[in-house]
C-alpha positions as CSV (number, residue, x, y, z in Angstrom):
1,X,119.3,130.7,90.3
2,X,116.7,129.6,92.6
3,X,118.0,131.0,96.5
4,X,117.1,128.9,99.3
5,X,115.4,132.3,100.7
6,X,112.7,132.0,97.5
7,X,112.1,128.5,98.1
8,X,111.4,128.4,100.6
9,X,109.5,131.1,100.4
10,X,107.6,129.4,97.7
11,X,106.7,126.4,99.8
12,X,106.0,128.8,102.4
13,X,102.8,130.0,100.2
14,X,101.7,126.7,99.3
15,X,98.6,126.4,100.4
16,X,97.1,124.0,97.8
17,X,99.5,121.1,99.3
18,X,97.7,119.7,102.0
19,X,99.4,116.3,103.4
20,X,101.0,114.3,101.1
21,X,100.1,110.4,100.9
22,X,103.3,109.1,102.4
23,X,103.1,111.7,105.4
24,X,100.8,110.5,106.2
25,X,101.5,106.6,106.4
26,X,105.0,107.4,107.9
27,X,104.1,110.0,110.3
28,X,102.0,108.7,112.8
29,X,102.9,105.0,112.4
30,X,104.3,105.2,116.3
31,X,102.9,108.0,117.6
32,X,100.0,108.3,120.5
33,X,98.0,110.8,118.8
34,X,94.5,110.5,119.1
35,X,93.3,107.8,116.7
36,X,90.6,110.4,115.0
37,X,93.6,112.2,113.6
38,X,94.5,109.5,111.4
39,X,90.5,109.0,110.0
40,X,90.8,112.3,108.3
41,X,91.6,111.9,104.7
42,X,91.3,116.2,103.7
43,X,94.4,117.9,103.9
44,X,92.9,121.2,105.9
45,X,91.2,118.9,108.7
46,X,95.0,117.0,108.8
47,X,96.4,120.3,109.4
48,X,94.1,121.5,111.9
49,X,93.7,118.6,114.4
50,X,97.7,117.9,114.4
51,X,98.4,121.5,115.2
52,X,96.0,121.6,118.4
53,X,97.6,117.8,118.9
54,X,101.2,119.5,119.0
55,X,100.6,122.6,120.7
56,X,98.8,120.4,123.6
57,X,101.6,118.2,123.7
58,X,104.4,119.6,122.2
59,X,106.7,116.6,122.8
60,X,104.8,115.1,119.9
61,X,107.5,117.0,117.2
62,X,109.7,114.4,117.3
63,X,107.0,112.1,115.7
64,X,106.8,114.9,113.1
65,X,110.5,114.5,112.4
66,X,111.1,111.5,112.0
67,X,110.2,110.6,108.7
68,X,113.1,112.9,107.3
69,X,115.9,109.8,108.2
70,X,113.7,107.3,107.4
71,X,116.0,107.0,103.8
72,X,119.2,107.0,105.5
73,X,118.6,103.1,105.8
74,X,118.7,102.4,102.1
75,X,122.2,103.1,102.8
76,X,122.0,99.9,105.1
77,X,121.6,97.8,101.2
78,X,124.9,96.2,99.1
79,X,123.4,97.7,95.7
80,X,122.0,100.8,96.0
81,X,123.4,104.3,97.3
82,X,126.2,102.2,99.1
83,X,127.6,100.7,96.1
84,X,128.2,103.9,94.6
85,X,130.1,105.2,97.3
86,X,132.4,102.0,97.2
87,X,132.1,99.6,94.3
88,X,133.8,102.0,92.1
89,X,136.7,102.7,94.4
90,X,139.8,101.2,95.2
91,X,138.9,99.5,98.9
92,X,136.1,97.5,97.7
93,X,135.5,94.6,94.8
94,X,133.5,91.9,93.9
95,X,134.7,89.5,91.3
96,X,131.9,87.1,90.0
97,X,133.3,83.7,91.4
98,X,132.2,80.9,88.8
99,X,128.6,82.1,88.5
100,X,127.7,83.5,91.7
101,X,127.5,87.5,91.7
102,X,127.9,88.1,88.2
103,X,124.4,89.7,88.1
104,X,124.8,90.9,84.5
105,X,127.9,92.1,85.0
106,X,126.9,95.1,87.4
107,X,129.9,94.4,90.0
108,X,132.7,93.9,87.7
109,X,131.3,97.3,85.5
110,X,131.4,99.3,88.7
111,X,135.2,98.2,89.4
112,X,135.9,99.1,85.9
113,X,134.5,102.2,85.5
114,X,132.5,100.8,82.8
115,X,128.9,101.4,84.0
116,X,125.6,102.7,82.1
117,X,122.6,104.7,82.5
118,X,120.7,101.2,82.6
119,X,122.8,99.7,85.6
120,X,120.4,99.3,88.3
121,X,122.9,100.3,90.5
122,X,122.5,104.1,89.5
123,X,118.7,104.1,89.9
124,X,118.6,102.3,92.9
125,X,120.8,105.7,94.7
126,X,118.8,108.0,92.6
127,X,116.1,106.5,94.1
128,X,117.5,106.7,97.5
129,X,118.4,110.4,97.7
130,X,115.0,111.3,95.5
131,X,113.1,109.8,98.8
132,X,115.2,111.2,101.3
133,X,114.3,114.7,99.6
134,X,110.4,113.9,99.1
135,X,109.9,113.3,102.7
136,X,111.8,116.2,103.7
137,X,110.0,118.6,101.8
138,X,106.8,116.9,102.7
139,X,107.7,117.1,106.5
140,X,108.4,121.0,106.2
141,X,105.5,121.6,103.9
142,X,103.3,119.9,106.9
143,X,104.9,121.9,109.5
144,X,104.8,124.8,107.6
145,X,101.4,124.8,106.5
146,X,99.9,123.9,110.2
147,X,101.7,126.9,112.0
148,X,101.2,129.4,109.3
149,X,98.4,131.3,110.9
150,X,99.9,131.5,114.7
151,X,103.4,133.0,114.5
152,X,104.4,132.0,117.8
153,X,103.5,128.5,117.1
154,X,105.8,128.7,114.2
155,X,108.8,130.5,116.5
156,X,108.5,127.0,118.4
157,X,109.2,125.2,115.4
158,X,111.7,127.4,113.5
159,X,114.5,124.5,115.4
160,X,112.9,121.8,113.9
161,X,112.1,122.8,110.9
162,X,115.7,124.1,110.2
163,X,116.6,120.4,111.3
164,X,114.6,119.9,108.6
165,X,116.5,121.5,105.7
166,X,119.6,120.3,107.3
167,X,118.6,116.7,106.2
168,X,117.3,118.0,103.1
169,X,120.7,119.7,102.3
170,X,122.4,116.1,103.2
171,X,120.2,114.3,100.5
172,X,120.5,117.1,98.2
173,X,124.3,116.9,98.5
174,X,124.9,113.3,98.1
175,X,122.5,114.4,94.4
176,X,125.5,116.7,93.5
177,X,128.4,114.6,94.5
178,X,127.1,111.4,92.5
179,X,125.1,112.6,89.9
180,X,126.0,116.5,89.3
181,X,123.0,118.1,89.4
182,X,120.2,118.8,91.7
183,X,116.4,118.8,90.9
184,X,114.7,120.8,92.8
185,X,111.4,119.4,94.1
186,X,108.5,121.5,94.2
187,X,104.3,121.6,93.2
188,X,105.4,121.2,89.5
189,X,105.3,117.9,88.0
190,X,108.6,118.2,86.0
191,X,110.9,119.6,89.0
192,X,113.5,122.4,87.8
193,X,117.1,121.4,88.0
194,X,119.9,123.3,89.1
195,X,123.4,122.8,88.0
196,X,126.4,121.4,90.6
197,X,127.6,125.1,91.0
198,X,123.7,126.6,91.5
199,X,123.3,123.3,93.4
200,X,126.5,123.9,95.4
201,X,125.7,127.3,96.0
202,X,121.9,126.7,97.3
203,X,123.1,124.1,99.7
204,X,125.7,126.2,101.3
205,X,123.1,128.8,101.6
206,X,120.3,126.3,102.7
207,X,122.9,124.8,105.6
208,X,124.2,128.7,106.9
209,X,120.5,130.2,107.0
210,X,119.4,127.0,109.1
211,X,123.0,126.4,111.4
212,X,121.7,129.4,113.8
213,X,118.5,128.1,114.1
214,X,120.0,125.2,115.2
215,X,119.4,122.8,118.6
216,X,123.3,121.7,120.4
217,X,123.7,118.0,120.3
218,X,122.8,118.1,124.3
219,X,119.1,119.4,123.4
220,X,117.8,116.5,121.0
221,X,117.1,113.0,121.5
222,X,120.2,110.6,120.6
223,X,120.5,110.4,116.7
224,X,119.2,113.9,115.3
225,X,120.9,116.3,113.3
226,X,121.9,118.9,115.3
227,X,123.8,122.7,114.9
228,X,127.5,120.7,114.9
229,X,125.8,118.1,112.0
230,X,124.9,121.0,109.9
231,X,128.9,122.5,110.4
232,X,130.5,119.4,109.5
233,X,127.8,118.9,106.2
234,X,129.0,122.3,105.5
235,X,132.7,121.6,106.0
236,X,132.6,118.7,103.6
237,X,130.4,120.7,101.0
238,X,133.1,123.2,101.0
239,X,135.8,121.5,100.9
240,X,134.8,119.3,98.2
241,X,133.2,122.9,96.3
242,X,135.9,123.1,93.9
243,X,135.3,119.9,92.4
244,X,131.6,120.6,91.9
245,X,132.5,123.8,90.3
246,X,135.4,122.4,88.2
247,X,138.6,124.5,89.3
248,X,141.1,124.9,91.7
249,X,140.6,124.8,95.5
250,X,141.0,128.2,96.8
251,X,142.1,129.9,100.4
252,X,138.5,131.0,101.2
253,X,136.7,127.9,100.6
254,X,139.4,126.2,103.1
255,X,139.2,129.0,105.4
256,X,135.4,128.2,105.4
257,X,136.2,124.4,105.9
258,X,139.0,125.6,109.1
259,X,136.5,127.4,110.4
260,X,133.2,124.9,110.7
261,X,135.5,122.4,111.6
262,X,136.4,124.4,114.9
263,X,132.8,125.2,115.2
264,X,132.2,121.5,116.2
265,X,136.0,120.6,117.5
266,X,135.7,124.0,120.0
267,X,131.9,122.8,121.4
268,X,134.1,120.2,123.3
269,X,131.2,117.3,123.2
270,X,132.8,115.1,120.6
271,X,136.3,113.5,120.7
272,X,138.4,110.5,118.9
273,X,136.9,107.6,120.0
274,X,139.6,105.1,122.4
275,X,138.3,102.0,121.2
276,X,138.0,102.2,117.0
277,X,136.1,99.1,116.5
278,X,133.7,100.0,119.8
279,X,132.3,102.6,117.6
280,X,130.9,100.1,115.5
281,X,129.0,97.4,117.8
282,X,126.0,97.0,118.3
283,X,126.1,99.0,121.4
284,X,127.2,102.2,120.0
285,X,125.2,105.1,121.1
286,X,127.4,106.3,123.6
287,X,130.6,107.0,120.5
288,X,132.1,110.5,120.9
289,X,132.6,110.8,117.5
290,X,129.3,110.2,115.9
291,X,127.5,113.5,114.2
292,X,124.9,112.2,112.3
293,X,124.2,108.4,112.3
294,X,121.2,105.8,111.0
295,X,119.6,104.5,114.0
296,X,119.6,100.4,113.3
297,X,117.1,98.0,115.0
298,X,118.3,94.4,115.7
299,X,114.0,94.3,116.7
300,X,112.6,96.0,113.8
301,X,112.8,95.6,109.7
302,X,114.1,99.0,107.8
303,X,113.9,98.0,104.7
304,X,117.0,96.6,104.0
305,X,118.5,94.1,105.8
306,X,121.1,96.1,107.9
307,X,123.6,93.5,108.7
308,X,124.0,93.1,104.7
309,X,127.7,94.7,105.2
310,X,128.4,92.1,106.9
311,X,126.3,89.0,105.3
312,X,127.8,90.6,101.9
313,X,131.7,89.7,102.4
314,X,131.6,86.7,104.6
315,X,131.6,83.1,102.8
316,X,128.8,81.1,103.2
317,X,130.3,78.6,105.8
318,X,130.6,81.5,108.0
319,X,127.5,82.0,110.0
320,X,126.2,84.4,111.6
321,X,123.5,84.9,113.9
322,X,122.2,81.3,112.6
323,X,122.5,83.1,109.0
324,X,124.0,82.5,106.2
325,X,126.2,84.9,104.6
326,X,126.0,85.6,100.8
327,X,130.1,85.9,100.0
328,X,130.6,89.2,97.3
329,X,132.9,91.8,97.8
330,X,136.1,91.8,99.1
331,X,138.9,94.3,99.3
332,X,141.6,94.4,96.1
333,X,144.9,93.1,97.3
334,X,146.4,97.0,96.1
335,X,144.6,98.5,99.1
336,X,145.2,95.7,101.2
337,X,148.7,96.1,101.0
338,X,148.8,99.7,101.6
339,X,148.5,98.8,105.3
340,X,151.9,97.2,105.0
341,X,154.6,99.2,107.7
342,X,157.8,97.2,106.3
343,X,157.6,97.2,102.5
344,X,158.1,93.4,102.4
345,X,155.5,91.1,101.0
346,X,156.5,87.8,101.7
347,X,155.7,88.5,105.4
348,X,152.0,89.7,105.2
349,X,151.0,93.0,106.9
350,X,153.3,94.3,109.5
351,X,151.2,97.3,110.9
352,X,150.6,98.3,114.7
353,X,146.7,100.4,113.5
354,X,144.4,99.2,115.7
355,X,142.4,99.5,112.8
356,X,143.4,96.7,110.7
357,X,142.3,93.8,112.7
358,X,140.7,92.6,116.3
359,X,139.8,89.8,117.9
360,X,137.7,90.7,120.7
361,X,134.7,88.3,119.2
362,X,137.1,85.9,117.8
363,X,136.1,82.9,120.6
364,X,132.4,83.5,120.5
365,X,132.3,83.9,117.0
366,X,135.8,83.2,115.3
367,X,135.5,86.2,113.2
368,X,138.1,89.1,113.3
369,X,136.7,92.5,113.1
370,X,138.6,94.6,110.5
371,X,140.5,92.3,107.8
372,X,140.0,88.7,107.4
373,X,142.7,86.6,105.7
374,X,144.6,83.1,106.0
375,X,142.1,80.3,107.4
376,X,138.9,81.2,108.5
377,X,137.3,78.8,111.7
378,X,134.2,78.7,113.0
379,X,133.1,79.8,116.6
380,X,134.1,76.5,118.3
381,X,137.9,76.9,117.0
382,X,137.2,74.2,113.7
383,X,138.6,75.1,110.3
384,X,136.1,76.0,107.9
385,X,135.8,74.5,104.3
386,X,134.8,75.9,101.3
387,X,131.9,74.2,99.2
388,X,133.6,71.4,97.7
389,X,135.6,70.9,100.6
390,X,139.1,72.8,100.3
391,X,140.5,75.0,103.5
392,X,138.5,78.2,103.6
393,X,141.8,79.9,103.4
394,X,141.4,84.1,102.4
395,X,144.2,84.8,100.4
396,X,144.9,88.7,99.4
397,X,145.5,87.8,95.5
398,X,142.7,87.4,93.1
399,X,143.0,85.3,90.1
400,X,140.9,87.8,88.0
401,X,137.5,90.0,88.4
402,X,135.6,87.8,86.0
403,X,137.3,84.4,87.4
404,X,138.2,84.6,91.0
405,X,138.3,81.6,93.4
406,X,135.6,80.8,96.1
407,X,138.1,81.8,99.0
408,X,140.0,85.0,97.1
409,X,139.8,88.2,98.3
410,X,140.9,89.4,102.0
411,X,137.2,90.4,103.6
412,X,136.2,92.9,105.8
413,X,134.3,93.2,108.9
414,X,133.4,96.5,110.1
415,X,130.3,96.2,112.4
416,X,130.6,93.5,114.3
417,X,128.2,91.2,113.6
418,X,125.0,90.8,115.9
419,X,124.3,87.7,117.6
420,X,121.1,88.8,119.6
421,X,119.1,90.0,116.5
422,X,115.6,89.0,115.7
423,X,116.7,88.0,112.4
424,X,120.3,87.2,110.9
425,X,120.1,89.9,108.7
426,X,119.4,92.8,111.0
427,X,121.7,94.0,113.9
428,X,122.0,96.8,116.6
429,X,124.4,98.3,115.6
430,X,124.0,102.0,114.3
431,X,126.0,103.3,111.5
432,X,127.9,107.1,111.8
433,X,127.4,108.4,108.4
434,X,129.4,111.4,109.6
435,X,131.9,111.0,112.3
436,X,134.4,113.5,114.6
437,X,137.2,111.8,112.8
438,X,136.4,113.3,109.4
439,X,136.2,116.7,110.9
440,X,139.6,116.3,112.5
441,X,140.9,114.9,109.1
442,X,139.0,117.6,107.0
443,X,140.5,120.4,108.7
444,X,143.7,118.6,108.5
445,X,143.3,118.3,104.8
446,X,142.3,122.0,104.7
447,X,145.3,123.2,106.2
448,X,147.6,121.4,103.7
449,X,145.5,122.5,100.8
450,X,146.5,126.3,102.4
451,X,150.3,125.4,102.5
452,X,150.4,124.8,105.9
453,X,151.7,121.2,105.9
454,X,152.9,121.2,109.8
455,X,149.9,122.1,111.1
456,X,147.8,119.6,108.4
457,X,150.6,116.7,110.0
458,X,149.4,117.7,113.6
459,X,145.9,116.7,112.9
460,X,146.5,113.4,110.8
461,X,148.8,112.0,113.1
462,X,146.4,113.0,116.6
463,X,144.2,110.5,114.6
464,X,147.3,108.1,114.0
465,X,147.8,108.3,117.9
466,X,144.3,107.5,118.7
467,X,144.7,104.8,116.3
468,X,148.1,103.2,117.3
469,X,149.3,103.9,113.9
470,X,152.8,105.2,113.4
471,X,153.2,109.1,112.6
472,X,153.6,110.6,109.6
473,X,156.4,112.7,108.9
474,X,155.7,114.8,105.8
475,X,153.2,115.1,103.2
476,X,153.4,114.8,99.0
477,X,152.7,117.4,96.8
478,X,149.8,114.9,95.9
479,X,148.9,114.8,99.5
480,X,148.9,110.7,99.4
481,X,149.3,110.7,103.0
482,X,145.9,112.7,103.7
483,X,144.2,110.1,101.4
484,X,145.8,107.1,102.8
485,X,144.9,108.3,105.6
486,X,141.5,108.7,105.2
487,X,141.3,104.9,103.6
488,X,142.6,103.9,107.1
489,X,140.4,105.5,108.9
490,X,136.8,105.5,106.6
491,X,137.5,102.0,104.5
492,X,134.0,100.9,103.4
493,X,132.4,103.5,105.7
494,X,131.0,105.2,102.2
495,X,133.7,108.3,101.9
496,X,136.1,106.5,99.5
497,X,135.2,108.1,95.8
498,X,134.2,111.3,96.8
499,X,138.2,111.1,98.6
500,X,139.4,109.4,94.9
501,X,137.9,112.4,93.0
502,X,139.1,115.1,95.5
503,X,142.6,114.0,95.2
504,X,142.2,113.4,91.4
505,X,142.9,109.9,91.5
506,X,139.4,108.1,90.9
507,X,139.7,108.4,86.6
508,X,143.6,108.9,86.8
509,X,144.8,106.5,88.9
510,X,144.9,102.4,88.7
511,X,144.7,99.6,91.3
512,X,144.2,96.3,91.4
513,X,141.6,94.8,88.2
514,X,141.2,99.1,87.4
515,X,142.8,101.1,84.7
516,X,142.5,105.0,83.7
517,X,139.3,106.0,83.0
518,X,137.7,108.5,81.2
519,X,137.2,112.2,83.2
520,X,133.3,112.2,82.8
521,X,133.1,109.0,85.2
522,X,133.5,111.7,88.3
523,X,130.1,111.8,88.1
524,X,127.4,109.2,87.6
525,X,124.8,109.0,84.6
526,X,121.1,110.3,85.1
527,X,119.2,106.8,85.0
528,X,117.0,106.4,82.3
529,X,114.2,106.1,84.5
530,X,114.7,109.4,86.0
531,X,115.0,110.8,82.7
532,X,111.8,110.0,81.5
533,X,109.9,111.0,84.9
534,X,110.8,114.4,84.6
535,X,111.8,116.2,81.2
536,X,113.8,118.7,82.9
537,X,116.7,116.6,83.1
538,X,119.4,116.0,80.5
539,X,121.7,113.1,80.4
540,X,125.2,113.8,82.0
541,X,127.9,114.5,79.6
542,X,129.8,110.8,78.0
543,X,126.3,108.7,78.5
């Protein structure tokens, strides 16, 4: 097995990798260095004039840095590393209404566990993790590289370059949770590729040799990884470590979770947010809860349009932001239902979660935030039609995945939708890809999986309470309640398979248009186009 030590050690003594093209591009696209830095095309002369830049103006590191969440906004698409977290889970669906999103049948294969290597789907999140690793290791190969002859100059950037592996460990992660494996990229042209327990085991490593090294929340600039980032990527690697190494969950790996959980719960500078959907306007910088978020722009392009969670559920009568939404996925009526306090379905949803629904933008907009169902109206108050002219009436049931009506499916709003953009398909709003929430939740969970169901109950239901949501008394021996809980709080925040798998419901369990599945869909196929970059890689087991 490779150890993070030796690799980095490796890279360390890499001295034939000068800058890398897209460094290059992406590093100094907003900086003020001095414009002769950018002229030099040689690797050595690179190296040389942006170390004297930095160490005359060391403020300058954060244009360094950057370029390591520059791929958390691929997240910000509908059919790439997004839909894998989602469109094969039970909170999300998108039925192909006449002929609109049929799209060769990528949507309804992703709801039916039926997907292939071929699916663009699966190379478009490759493709999104393989970047967010690239520029990582191209960022510490830079900063490496430039201090390696002054050691004090590379004390002063031990912080940021352990910021640095941090990110890489989060792209690296998401490679072992989808896909199972992790290839390691290096100077060769075929990288190696370490299997999900190596993989698992270097990223643990990789995250505890950086946490130390580590700057508080308090010492960054809004948005960076800091120390109590890297404990809660560490939390969710270990709780979710005996899954990746295919056995039972043990004491010590939950003992692990307990304890980098209270790492970031005992620093006292994040707390349950008061106001759920505040968390997700497009004013949000100021949420206690966020830990590691993508910065959106309602000013700037990022690649993908960020608003597309939004533009992707709404009907097309429904504008916003002068745009025009695109009408796909929708929630299946099985986890719509699970919100239901009173067990009777022929009064709708009787729940007091301040999660479900809220209509602070309903006069100015006539959107709900949360669920949207019944008759939809536009922002002066008007019903809204569909396109031939019927009520634009949301109804819960579904006729089928392959025929469903223009107007079926409850939809979902979950960042409120941006009315002062440049563009109707960007907002403000920024996106918390990991949030306090989880860490409450994930030591919650850890607790239970250690026997201790009181103590698990204290710390589900302190998240009810924030929530307005009605206490739970006692937990399964399937612990439904944790995951139910954790569809309440995360739905189509991106958490929902990995949750499915843990609990051993994503292959085993049905909902709504879903039957059993076969075991080997835990993980996702190596695309085809992956496969024949790099001959290192061998085609996940059932593909």
């Amino acid at each position: 097995m490779l150890t993070s030590k030796k690799a980095f050690e490796m890279i360390r003594i890499s001295k034939k990798i000068a800058v890398v093209t897209l460094s290059l591009g992406s590093l100094f696209a907003c900086t003020d260095l001095d414009p002769k830095i950018k002229e030099f095309t040689t690797g050595e002369e690179y190296l040389q004039e942006s170390a004297e830049a930095l160490q005359e103006d060391f403020s300058l590191i954060d244009n360094f840095v950057e370029p390591i969440y520059s791929s958390l906004y691929q997240w910000n698409g509908e059919r790439n590393i997004y839909a894998l977290t989602e469109a094969s889970s039970d909170e999300m669906v998108t039925p192909t209404r006449g002929t609109d999103w049929y799209d060769n049948g990528i949507w309804v294969a992703m709801h039916e566990h039926k997907w292939t290597p071929e699916i663009s789907i699966i190379a478009n999140g490759w493709n999104d993790i393989s970047s967010g690793v690239a520029r990582c290791y191209e960022v510490y190969i830079n900063l490496t590289n430039m201090s390696a002859e002054d050691p004090n100059f590379r004390a002063d950037l031990e912080p940021y370059l352990a910021e640095v592996r941090v990110m890489r460990a989060y792209y690296m992660w998401q490679y072992i949770d989808m896909f199972g494996v992790l290839p390691f990229l290096d100077d060769n042209l075929n990288p190696d590729v370490l299997n999900r327990q190596d993989g698992t085991a270097f990223i643990i490593e990789e995250l505890e040799e950086a946490i130390p090294m580590m700057k508080k929340k308090s010492e960054l600039p809004y948005g960076r990884a800091c120390k109590q980032t890297a404990q809660a990527l560490l939390a969710k690697v270990y709780l979710n470590r005996f899954i990746y190494e295919d056995r039972a969950a043990t004491a010590d790996d939950m003992d692990q979770v307990i304890a980098h959980c209270d790492a970031v719960i005992n620093t006292g500078e994040y707390s349950l947010g008061s106001d759920y959907f505040s968390m997700f306007d497009s004013d949000n910088e100021s949420s206690p809860e966020t830990l590691l978020t993508l910065q959106n722009s309602g000013e700037v392009g990022r690649g993908f349009d960020s608003q597309a969670h939004t533009f992707m559920t709404l009907h097309y009568t429904q504008s916003v932001n002068n745009g025009q939404p695109w009408n796909g996925m929708c929630v299946p009526p099985t986890f719509f239902y699970k919100w239901d306090t009173d067990g009777n379905p022929n009064n709708g949803v009787q729940t007091t979660d301040s999660r479900f629904q809220d209509d602070r933008y309903f006069d100015e907009t006539g959107l709900h935030l949360g669920f949207l169902f019944g008759q939809q109206v536009d922002r002066d108050g008007a019903n809204l039609e569909d396109r031939v002219g019927n009520p634009l009436v949301f109804t819960p049931e579904i006729d089928a995945i392959t025929a469903a009506g223009e107007a079926q499916g409850v939809r979902v709003v979950k960042w409120a939708p941006d009315e002062t953009a440049a563009i109707p398909q960007w907002m403000n709003n920024d996106v918390a890809l990991i949030r306090y929430a989880d860490v409450i939740l994930m030591k919650g969970e850890a607790l239970w999986r250690k026997g201790d169901d009181a103590g698990a109950m204290t710390l589900i239901n302190q998240v009810k309470t924030a929530r307005g949501a009605a206490n739970i008394t006692s937990i399964a021996a399937s612990g439904q309640e944790i995951l139910d809980e954790r569809g309440f709080e995360f739905y189509w925040e991106g958490h929902r398979r990995t949750d499915l798998i843990r609990f051993d419901v994503f292959t085993k369990g049905t909902w709504w248009a879903k039957e059993v599945s076969d075991e080997y869909r835990k993980i996702y196929p190596i695309p085809v186009t992956a496969l024949s970059a790099n001959e290192n890689l061998v085609q996940n087991p059932g593909y």
